[in-house]
C-alpha positions in Angstrom: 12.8 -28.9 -4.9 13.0 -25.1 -4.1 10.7 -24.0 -1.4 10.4 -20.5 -1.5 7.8 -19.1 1.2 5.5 -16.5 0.0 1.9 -16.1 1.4 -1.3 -15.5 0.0 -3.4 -13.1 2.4 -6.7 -12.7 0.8 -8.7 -9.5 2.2 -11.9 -10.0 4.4 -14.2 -9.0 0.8 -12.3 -11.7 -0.9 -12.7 -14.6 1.8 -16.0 -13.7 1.5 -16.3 -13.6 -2.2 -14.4 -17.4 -2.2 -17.6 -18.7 -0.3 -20.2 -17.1 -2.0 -19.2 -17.8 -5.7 -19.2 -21.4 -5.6 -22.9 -21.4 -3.8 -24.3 -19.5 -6.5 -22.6 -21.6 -9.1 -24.3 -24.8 -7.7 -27.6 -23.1 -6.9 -28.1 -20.3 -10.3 -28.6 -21.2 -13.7 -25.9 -20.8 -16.0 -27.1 -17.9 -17.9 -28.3 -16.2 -14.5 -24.9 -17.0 -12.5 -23.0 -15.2 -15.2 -25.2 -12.3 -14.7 -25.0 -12.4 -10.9 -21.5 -12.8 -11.1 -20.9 -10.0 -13.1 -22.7 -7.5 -11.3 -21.0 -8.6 -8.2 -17.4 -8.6 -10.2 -17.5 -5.0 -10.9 -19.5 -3.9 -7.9 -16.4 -5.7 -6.2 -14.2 -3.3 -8.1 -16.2 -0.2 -6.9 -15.7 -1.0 -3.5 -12.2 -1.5 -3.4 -12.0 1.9 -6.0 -13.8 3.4 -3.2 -12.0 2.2 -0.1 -8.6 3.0 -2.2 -9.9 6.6 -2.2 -10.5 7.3 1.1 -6.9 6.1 2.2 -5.4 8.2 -0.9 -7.4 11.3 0.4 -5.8 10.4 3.8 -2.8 10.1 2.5 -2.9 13.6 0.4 -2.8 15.6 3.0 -0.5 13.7 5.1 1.8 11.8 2.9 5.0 12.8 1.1 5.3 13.1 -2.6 6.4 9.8 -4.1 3.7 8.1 -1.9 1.2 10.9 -3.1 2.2 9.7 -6.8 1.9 6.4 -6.4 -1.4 6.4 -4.8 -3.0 9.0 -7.2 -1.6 6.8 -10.6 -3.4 3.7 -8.5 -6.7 4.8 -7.8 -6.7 5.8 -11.6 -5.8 2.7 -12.9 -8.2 0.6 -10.4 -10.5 -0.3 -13.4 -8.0 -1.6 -15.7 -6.2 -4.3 -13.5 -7.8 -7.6 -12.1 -4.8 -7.6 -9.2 -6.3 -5.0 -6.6 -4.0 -2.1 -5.9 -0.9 -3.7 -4.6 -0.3 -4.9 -8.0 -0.3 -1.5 -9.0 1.7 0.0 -5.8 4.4 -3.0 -6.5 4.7 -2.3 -10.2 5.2 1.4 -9.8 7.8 0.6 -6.9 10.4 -1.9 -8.9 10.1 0.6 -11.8 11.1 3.3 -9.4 13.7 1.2 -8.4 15.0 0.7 -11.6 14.6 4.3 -12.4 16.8 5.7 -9.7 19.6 2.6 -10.6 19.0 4.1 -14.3 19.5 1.0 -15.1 19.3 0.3 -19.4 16.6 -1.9 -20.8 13.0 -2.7 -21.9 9.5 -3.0 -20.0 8.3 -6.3 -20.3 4.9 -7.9 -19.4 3.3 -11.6 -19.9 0.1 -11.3 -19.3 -1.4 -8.0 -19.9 -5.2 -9.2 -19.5 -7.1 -5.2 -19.1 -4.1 -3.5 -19.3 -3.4 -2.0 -15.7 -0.5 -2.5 -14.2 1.4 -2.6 -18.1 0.7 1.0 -17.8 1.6 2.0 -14.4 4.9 0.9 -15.3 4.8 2.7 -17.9 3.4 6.0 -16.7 6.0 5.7 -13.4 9.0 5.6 -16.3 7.5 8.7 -17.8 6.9 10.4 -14.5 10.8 9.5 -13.0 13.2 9.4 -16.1 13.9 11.1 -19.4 14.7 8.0 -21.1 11.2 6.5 -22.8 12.0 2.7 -22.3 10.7 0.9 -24.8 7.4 -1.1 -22.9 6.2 -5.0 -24.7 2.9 -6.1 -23.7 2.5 -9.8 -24.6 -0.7 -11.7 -24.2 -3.2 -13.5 -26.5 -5.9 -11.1 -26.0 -8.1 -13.8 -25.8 -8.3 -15.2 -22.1 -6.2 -17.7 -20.2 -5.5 -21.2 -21.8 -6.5 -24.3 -20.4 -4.6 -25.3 -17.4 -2.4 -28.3 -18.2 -1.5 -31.4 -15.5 1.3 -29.3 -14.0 -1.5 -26.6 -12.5 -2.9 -29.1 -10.2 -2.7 -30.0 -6.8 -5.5 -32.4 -6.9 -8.5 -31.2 -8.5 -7.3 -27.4 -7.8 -5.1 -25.2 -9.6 -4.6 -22.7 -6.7 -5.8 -20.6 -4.4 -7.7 -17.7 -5.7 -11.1 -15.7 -5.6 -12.8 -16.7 -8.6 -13.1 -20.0 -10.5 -10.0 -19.4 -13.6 -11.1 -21.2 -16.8 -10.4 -21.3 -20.1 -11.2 -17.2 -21.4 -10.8 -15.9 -18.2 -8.7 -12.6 -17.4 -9.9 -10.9 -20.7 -8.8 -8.2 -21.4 -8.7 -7.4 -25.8 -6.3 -6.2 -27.5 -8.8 -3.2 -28.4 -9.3 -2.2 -24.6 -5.7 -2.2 -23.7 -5.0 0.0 -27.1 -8.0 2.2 -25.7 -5.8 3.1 -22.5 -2.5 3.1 -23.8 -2.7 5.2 -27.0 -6.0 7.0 -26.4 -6.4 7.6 -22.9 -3.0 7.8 -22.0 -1.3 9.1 -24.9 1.8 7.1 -25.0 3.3 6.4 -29.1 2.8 3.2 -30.3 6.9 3.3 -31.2 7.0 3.4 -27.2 4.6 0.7 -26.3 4.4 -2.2 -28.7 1.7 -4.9 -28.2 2.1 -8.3 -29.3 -0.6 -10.8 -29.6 -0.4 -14.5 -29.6 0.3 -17.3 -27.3 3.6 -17.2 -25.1 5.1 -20.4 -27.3 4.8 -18.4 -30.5 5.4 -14.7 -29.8 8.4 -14.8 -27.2 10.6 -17.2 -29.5 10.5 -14.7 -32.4 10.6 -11.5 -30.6 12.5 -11.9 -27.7 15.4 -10.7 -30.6 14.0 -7.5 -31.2 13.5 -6.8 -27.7 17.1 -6.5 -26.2 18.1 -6.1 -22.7 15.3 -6.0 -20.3 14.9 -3.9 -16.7 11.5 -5.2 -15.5 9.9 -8.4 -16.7 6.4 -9.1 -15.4 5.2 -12.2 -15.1 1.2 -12.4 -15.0 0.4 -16.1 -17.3 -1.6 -17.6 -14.1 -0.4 -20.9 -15.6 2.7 -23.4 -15.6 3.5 -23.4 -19.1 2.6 -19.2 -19.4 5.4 -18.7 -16.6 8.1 -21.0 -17.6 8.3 -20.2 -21.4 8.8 -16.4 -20.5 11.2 -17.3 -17.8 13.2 -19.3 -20.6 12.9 -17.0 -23.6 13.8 -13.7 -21.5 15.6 -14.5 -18.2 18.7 -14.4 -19.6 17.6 -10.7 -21.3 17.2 -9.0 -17.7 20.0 -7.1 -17.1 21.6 -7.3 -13.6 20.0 -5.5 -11.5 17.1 -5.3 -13.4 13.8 -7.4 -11.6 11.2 -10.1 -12.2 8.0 -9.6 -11.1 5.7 -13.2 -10.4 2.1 -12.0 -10.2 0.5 -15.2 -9.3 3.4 -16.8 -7.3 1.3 -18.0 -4.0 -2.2 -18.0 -5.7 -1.6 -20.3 -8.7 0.1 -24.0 -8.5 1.9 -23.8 -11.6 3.2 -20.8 -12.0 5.0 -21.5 -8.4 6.1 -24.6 -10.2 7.6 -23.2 -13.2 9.1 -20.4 -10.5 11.0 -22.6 -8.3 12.0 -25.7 -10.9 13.9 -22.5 -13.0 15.7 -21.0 -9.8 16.4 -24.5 -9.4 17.8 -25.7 -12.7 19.6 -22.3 -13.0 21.0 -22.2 -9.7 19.9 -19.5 -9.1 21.0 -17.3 -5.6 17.9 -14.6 -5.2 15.7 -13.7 -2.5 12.2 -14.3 -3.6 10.1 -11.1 -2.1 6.7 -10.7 -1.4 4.6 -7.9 -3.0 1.7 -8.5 0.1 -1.2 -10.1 -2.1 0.5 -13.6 -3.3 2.7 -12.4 -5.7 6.8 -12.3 -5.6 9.6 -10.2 -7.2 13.2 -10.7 -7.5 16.7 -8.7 -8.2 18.7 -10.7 -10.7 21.8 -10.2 -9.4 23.9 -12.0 -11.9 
């Protein structure tokens, strides 16, 4: 089997976070945990919001323009993404990088949960080309699946901050429509959002969809990263990138990652994006 190496370097407020949860699980009621948890959740995202600003304030006055833009579209779009700001920073960069190639083909994600990083790559194409690519946000809009037997390494299904069950990484189809077409004013003949699970959606549309520059890969799960990776692989234009959000922090989707490079025989270098996730060049 493939062994790529790609590390998963959890911040100080997350080590901490992947102590406390558990003990209030075991010690709070159910109703009361949720509650708890909750409040911590989003004063969690705060903090980081916060901390984000001070470097971009630091960086305004000292940094150059592209890292000014990248840093001001990330602190905006904090609240809408689960994956911290270096999801955000790496989604805006292999857009960019596909920008200045101008390199032909779609946006795609799988896995859009709250919406953020589907639309910092799509506000970094409108902010560094001319040419609206067409942007396809798949996700059920209802949560994650259940895991199946290929997500576990015992009685674990990774390594990450909070417990992922069925439901989790919500975001509805009504709060990513919110920030797309109402808050930031892209056309819905621009950004198309497609609801359903991965088995039925990507089979059926993958037709109308064409060649691909960016396909981002955020299903958590085995079986959410291998049937993009089979439907639209072969749709990502050389040159073009994959993006593996949960690469180091989720047993499967590592699975489903390394059996295709595998099976394909595929030659790539397997990058890290400095929180646990991975991207690649296709590169023929």
């Amino acid at each position: 089997m493939t062994n790529h190496k790609i590390d998963y370097k959890p911040s100080l407020i997350a080590r901490i976070a992947k102590v406390l949860i558990p003990i209030l699980k075991f010690l709070l009621p159910k109703k009361f945990y949720k509650i708890t948890y909750d409040f911590l959740y989003n004063l969690y995202k705060k903090t980081l919001r916060l901390l984000y600003f001070l470097r971009f304030s630091w960086h305004y006055i000292f940094g150059n323009h592209l890292t000014k833009c990248k840093m001001k579209l990330t602190h905006k779009l904090l609240p809408y993404t689960m994956g911290g700001s270096r999801a955000l920073e790496n989604a805006f960069d292999i857009v960019l990088k596909v920008e200045v190639k101008k390199l032909d083909g779609a946006i795609v994600e799988c896995g859009v949960a709250e919406g953020g990083t589907s639309a910092m790559m799509a506000m970094t194409n409108k902010k560094f080309s001319s040419v609206k690519r067409i942007k396809w946000l798949f996700d059920s809009y209802e949560g994650l699946p259940e895991p199946t037997e290929e997500d576990y390494k015992g009685n674990k299904t990774g390594d990450f901050i909070r417990p992922l069950t069925k439901g989790a990484c919500l975001g509805t189809i009504d709060q990513v429509s919110e920030l797309m077409f109402e808050k930031l004013k892209f056309s819905k003949d621009e950004v198309h959002l497609v609801k359903g699970w991965f088995q039925d959606t990507l089979p059926i549309m993958k037709f109308k969809i064409g060649k691909i520059a960016v396909l981002r890969l955020d299903g958590d799960w085995y079986e959410s990263t291998k049937v993009p990776l089979e439907n639209l692989f072969d749709q990502v234009a050389v040159g073009g990138f994959v993006i593996i959000d949960d690469y180091a922090t989720c047993y499967g989707s590592k699975k489903a990652v390394d059996e295709f490079i595998e099976d394909k025989g595929l030659k790539i270098v397997l990058n890290a994006d400095g929180r646990g996730g991975a991207w690649f060049e296709k590169i023929s």
